[in-house]
C-alpha positions as CSV (number, residue, x, y, z in Angstrom):
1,X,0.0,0.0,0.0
2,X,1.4,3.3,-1.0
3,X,0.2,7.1,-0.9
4,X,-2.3,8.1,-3.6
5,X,-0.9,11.5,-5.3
6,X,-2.7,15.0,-5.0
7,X,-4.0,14.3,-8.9
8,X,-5.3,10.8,-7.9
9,X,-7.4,12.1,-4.8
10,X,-8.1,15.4,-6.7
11,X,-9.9,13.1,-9.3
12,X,-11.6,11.4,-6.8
13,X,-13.1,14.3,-4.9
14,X,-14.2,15.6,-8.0
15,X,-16.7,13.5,-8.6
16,X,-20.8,14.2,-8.8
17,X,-22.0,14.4,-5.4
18,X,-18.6,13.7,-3.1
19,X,-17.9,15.9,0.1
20,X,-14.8,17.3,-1.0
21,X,-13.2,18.0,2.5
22,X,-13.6,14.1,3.6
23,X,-12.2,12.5,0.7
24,X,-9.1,14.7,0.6
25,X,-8.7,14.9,4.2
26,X,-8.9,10.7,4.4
27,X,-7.1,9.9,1.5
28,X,-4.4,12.1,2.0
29,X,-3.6,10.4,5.8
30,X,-4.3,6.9,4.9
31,X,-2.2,4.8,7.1
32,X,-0.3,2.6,5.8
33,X,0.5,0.5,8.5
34,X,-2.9,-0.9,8.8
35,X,-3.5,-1.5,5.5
36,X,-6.8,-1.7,3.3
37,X,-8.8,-3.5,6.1
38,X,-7.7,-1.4,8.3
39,X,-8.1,2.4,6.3
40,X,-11.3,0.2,5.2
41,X,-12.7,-0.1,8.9
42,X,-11.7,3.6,9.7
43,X,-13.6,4.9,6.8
44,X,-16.6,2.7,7.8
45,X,-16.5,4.4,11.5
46,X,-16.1,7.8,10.0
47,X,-18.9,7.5,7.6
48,X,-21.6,6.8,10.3
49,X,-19.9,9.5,12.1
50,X,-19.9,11.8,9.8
51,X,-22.8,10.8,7.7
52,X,-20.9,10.7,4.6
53,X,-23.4,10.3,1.6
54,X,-22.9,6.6,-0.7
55,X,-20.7,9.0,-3.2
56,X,-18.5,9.7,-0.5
57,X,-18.0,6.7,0.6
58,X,-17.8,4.9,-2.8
59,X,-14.6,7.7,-3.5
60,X,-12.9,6.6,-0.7
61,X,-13.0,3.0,-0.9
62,X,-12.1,3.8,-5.0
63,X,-8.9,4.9,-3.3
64,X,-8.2,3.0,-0.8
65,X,-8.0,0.1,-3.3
66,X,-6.0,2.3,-5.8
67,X,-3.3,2.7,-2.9
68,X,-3.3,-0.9,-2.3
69,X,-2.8,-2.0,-5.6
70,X,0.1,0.8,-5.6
71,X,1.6,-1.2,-2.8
């Protein structure tokens, strides 16, 4: 698992109907260390906390599997 760049999570949080703020602000601190279940679990607690809408979500998982396969 590796970092996504700025262009990569730029692309993401661009799309129809993402919060902006939580997709940048997630992606961009992903920790490696725990991995894809791990950021996967995280983002899971967040999104009931936060209420992050289904386009949200679907971003973030979209990148947390990009910076897996980057790994």
């Amino acid at each position: 698992m590796k970092h996504l760049t700025n262009e990569e999570i730029e692309k993401l949080a661009s799309k129809k109907g993402v919060k902006r703020i939580a997709v940048e602000n997630f992606l961009s601190t992903l920790d490696l260390n725990i991995g894809a279940y791990g950021n996967t679990m995280n983002a899971s607690m967040d999104a009931t906390m936060y209420k992050w809408n289904s386009a949200t979500m679907n971003a973030i998982m979209t990148g947390i599997r990009m910076a897996e396969r980057k790994g």
